[in-house]
C-alpha positions as CSV (number, residue, x, y, z in Angstrom):
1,X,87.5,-177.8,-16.7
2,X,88.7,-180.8,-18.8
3,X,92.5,-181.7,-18.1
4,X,95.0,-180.8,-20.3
5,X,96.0,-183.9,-21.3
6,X,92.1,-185.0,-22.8
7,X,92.2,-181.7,-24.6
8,X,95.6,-182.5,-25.9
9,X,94.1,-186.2,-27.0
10,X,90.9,-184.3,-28.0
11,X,92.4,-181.8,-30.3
12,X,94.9,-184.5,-32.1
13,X,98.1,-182.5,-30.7
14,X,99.2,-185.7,-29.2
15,X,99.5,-189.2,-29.5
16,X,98.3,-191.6,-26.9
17,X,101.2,-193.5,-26.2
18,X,103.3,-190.2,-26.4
19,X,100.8,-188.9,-23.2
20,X,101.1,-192.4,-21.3
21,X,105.1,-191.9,-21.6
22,X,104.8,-187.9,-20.6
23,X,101.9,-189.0,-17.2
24,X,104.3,-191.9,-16.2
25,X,107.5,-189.3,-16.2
26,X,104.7,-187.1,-14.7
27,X,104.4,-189.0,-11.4
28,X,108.4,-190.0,-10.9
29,X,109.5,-186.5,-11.4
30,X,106.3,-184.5,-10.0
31,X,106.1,-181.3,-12.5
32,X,102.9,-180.1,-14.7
33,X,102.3,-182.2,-17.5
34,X,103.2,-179.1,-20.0
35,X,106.6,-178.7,-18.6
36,X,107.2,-182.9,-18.4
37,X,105.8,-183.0,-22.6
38,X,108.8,-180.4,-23.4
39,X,110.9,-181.9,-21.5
40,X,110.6,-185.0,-22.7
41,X,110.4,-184.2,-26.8
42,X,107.1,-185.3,-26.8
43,X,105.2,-182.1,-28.4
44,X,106.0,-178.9,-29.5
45,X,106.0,-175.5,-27.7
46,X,103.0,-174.5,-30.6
47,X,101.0,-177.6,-29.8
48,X,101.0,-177.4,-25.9
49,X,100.1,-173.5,-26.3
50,X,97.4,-174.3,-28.5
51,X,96.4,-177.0,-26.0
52,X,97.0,-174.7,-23.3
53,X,94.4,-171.8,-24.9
54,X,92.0,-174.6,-25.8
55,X,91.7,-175.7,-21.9
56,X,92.0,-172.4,-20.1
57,X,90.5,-169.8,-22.7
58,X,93.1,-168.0,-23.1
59,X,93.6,-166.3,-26.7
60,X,96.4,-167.8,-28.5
61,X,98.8,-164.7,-30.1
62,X,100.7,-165.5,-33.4
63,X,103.9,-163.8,-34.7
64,X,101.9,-161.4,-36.8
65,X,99.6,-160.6,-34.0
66,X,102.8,-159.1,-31.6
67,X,104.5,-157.6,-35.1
68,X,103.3,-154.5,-33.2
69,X,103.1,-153.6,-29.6
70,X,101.9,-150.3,-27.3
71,X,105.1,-149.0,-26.7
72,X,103.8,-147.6,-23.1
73,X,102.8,-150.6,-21.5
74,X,106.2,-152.4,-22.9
75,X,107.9,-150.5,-20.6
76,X,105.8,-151.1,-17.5
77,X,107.5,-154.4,-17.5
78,X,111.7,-154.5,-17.2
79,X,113.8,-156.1,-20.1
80,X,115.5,-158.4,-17.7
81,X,112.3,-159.7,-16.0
82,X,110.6,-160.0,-19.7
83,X,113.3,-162.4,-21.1
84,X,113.9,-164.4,-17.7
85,X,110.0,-165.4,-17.6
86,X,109.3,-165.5,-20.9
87,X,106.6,-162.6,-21.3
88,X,105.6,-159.1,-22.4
89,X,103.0,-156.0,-22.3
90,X,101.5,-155.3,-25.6
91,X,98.9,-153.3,-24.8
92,X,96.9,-151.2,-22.2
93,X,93.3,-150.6,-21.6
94,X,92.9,-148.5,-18.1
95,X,93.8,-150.6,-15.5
96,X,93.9,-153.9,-17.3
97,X,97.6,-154.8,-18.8
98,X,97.5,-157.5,-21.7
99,X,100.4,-159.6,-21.2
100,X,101.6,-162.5,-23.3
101,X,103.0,-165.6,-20.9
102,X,104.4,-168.8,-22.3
103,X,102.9,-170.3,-19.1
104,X,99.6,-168.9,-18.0
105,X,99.7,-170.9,-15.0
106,X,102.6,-169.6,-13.4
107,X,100.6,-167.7,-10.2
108,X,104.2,-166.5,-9.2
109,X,105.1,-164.4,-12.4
110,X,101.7,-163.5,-12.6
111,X,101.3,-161.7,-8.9
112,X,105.0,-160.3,-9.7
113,X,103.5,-158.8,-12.8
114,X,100.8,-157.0,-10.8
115,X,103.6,-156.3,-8.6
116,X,105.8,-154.7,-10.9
117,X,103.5,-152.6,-13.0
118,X,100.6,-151.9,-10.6
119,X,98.1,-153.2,-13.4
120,X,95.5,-156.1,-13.4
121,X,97.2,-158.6,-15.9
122,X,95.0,-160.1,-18.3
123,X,96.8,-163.0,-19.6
124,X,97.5,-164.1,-23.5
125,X,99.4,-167.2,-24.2
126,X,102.1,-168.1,-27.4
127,X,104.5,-170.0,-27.9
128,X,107.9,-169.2,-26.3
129,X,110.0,-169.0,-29.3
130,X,107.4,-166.4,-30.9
131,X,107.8,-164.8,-27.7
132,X,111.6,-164.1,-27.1
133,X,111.9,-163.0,-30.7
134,X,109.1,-160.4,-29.9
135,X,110.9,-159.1,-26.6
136,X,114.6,-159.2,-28.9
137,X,112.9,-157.1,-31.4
138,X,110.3,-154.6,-29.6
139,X,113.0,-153.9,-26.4
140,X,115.8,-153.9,-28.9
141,X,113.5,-150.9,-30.7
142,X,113.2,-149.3,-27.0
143,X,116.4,-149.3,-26.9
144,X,117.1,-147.7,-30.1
145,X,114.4,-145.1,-29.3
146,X,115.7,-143.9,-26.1
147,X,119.5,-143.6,-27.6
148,X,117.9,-141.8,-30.7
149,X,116.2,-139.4,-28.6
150,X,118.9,-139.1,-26.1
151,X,121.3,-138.3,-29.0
152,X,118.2,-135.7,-30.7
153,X,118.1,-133.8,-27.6
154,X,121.3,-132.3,-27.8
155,X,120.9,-131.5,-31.6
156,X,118.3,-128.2,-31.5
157,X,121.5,-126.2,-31.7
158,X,123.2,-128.1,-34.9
159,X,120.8,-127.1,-37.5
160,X,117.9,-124.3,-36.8
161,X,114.6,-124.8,-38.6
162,X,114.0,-121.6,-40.1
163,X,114.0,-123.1,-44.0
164,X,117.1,-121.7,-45.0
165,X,118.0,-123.1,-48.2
166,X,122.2,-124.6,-47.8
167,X,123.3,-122.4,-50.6
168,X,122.7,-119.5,-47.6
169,X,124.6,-121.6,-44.9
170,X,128.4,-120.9,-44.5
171,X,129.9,-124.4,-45.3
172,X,132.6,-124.7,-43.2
173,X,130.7,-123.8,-40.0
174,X,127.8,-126.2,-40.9
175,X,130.6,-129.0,-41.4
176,X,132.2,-128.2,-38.0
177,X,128.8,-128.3,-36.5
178,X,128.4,-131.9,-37.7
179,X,131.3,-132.9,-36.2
180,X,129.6,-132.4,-32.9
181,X,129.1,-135.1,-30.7
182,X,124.9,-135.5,-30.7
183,X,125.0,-135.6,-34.5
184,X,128.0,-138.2,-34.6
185,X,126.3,-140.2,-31.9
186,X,122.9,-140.5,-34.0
187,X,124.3,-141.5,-37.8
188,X,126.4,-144.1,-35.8
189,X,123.5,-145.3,-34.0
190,X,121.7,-145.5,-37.1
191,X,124.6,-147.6,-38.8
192,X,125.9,-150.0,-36.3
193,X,122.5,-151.0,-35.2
194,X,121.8,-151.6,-39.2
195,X,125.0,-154.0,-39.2
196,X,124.2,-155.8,-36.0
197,X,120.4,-156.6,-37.7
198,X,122.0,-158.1,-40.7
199,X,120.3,-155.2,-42.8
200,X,121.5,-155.1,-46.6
201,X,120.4,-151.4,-46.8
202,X,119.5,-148.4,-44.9
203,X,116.9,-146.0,-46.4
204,X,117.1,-142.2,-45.5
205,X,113.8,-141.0,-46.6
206,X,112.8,-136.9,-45.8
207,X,108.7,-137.0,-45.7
208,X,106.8,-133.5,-45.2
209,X,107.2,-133.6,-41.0
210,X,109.4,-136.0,-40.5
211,X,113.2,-138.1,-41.5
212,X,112.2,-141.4,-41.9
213,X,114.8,-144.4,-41.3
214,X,113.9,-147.8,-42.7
215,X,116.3,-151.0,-43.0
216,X,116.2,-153.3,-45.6
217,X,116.4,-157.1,-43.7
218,X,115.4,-160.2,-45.1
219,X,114.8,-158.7,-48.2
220,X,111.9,-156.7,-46.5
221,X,111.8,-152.8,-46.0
222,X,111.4,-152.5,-41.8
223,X,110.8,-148.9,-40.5
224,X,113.1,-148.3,-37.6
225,X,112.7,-144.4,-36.3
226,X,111.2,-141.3,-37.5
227,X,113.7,-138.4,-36.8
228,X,111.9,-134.6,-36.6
229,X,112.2,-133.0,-39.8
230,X,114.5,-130.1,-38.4
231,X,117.3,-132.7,-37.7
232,X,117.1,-134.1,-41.2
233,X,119.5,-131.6,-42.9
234,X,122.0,-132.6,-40.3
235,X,121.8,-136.3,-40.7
236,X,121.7,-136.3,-44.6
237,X,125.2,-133.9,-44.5
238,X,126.7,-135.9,-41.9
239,X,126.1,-138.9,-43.9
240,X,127.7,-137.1,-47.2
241,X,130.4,-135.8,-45.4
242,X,131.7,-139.3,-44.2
243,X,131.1,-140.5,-47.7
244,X,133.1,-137.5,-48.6
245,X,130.2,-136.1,-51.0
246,X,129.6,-132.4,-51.6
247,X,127.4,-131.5,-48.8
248,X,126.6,-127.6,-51.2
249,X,125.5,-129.7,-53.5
250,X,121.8,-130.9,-52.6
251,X,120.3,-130.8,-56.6
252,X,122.2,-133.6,-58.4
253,X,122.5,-137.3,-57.6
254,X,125.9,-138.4,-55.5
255,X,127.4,-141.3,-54.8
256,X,129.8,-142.4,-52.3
257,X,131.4,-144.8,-50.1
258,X,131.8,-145.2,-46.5
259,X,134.5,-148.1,-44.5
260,X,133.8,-149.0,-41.3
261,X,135.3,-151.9,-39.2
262,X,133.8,-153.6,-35.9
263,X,135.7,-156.0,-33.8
264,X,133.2,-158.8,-35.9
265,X,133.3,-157.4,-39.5
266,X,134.4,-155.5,-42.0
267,X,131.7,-153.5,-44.4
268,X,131.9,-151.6,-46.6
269,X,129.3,-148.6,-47.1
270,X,127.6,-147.5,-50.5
271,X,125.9,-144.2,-50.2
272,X,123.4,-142.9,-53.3
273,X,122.4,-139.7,-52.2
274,X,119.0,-138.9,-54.5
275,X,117.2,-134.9,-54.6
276,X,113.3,-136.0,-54.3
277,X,110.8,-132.9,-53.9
278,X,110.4,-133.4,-50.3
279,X,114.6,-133.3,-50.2
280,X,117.5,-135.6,-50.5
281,X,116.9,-139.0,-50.2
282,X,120.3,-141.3,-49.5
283,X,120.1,-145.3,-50.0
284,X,123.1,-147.0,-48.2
285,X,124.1,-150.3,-49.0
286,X,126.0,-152.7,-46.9
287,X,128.4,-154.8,-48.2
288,X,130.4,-157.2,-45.4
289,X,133.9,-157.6,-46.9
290,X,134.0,-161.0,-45.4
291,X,131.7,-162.7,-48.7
292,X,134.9,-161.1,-50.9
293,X,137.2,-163.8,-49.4
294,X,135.3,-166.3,-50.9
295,X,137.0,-168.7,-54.1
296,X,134.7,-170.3,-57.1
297,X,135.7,-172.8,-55.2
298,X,133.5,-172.5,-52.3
299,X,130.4,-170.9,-53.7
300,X,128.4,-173.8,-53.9
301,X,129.1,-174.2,-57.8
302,X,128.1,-178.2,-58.8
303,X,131.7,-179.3,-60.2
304,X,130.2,-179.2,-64.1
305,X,128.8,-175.7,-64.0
306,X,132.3,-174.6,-62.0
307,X,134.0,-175.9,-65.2
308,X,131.7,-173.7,-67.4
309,X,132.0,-170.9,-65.7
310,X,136.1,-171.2,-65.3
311,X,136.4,-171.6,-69.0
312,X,134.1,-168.3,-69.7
313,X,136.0,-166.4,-67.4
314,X,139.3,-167.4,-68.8
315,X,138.1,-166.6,-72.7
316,X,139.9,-163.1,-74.0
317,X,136.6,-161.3,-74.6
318,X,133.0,-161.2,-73.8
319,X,131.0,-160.2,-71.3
320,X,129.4,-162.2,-68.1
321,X,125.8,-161.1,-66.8
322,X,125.3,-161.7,-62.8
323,X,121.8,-161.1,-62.0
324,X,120.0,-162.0,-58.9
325,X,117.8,-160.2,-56.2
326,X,119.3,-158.2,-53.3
327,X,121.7,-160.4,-50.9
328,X,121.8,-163.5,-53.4
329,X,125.5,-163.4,-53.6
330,X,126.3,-161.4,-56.9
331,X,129.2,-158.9,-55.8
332,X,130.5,-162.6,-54.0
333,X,130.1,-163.9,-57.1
334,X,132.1,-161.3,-58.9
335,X,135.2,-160.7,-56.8
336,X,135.7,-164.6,-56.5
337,X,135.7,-164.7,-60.4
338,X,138.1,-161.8,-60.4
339,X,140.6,-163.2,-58.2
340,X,140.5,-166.3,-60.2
341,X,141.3,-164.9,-63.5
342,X,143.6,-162.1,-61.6
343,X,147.3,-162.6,-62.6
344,X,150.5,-160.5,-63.0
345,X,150.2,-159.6,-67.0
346,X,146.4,-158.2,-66.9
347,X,145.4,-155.0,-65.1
348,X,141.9,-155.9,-63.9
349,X,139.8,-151.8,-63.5
């Protein structure tokens, strides 16, 4: 097996002088020549994994290639063990766990692994950045999952399944049912973890067997959770009710709002509650109060264009167009232009 040092050379992931500088630091300091090239600054954690998987045989994972993950052998492996070494299940085939190490030399994890799950570990290797925002995301989902279906268990007695229309349900015991705590506990869930994503919107969306919960980050619609399709009605109502929407009224479009403050932010909640064939659809958007302290001032404007725009705001009549995809800043936008014209002789609606 060649050393990983001529495969580094050999592959052009390093420069020569860069590996006499990492060998010399090798010998003072006495570490593997991976660890010493970090260290040091001398290559990235990409090019030593490539360099790595080159010299061992070890496939080399991407971020798309851990996008998703066996769920089951995830959880043979304990968060806190997963983020201290740097590694995670993705998949089981009978005894063999596949397992995804930023250092495939590391005998110790390695026979803790086999420890810990009772599994052979076969070994993948990636870079550890791509790897701790994998374990954030799929044991964040776990998570989510296990406080989902805590909070669904207690639910079979909110809303039956028997495919009674609402216009047969007495209203005032369906609303006091969805003041129970399982119900509560879920549409929370289902919020808070969309604020502490960064998520813009939350999609609601009732399919033929199932609720299905999707989060709009990054511009990018994400599916989070599928709910069973006899919990649906009670999420959708409990959603309406705190937007203070008319839960009776499932065959025309609603919309709504919802406030909610954390001890980090402020948002505010717009709920569009849609009828669809399969039933009512609801689209929340969140809005974090914190972009509507924002001046002209401080939006970036150059100092020519915030002249412009100062004098077309301050003109009598006319109309301004603020266009822009989702999360580029046009309520910010707005609001600043509105507190900058606001004044005690105009009412602004």
């Amino acid at each position: 097996m060649q050393l990983l040092g001529e495969v580094l050379l050999k592959e052009k992931l390093i420069e020569e002088d860069k590996l006499k500088i990492g060998l010399k630091r090798q010998k003072e300091i006495g570490k593997r020549l991976g660890e010493v090239l970090l260290a040091e600054g001398l290559i990235t954690d990409e090019k030593l994994a490539y360099g790595l998987s080159c010299q061992l045989g070890i496939p080399l994972l991407t971020a798309e290639g851990l996008m998703k993950v066996d769920k089951s052998a995830m959880e043979l492996i304990p968060e806190f063990f997963a983020r201290e070494y740097h590694c995670m299940a993705f998949g089981k085939d009978g005894d063999n766990l596949h397992v995804v190490l930023v250092d495939p030399e590391d005998i110790v994890v390695i026979d803790n692994l086999h420890k810990i799950t009772a599994h052979q570990i076969v070994i993948s290797i990636a870079p550890q950045l791509i790897i701790d925002e994998a374990i954030e995301k799929h044991y964040k989902e776990l998570r989510t999952t296990g406080e989902v279906s805590e909070a669904l268990s207690g639910m079979d007695f909110i809303i039956s399944s028997d495919g009674r229309e609402i216009d047969d349900i007495d209203v005032n015991k369906l609303k006091a049912e969805l003041d129970e705590a399982p119900i509560v506990k879920l549409v929370n869930l289902i919020i808070s973890e969309a604020i502490k994503s960064r998520a813009t919107d939350i999609h609601i969306e009732p399919l033929f067997d199932a609720l299905l919960i999707r989060y709009r980050i990054d511009g990018a619609l994400q599916e989070i959770m599928t709910a069973p399709q006899k919990s649906s009605m009670a999420i959708i109502s409990r959603v309406k009710i705190m937007a203070n929407l008319n839960i009776a009224e499932r065959r025309l479009p609603q919309d709504g709002r919802i406030s909610i403050k954390t001890p980090e932010r402020e948002v505010d909640v717009r709920v569009s509650v849609l009828p669809t064939v399969r039933g009512e659809k609801i689209v929340m958007r969140l809005l974090d109060k914190k972009g509507f302290e924002f001046t002209l001032a401080n939006l970036g404007f150059e100092n020519d264009m915030l002249h412009i725009f100062r004098k077309w705001i301050a003109m009598p009549y006319g109309m301004i167009i603020v266009s822009g995809p989702t999360g580029s800043g046009k309520s910010t936008t707005l609001h600043a232009a509105l507190k900058a014209v606001q004044n005690e002789e105009d009412n602004i609606v």
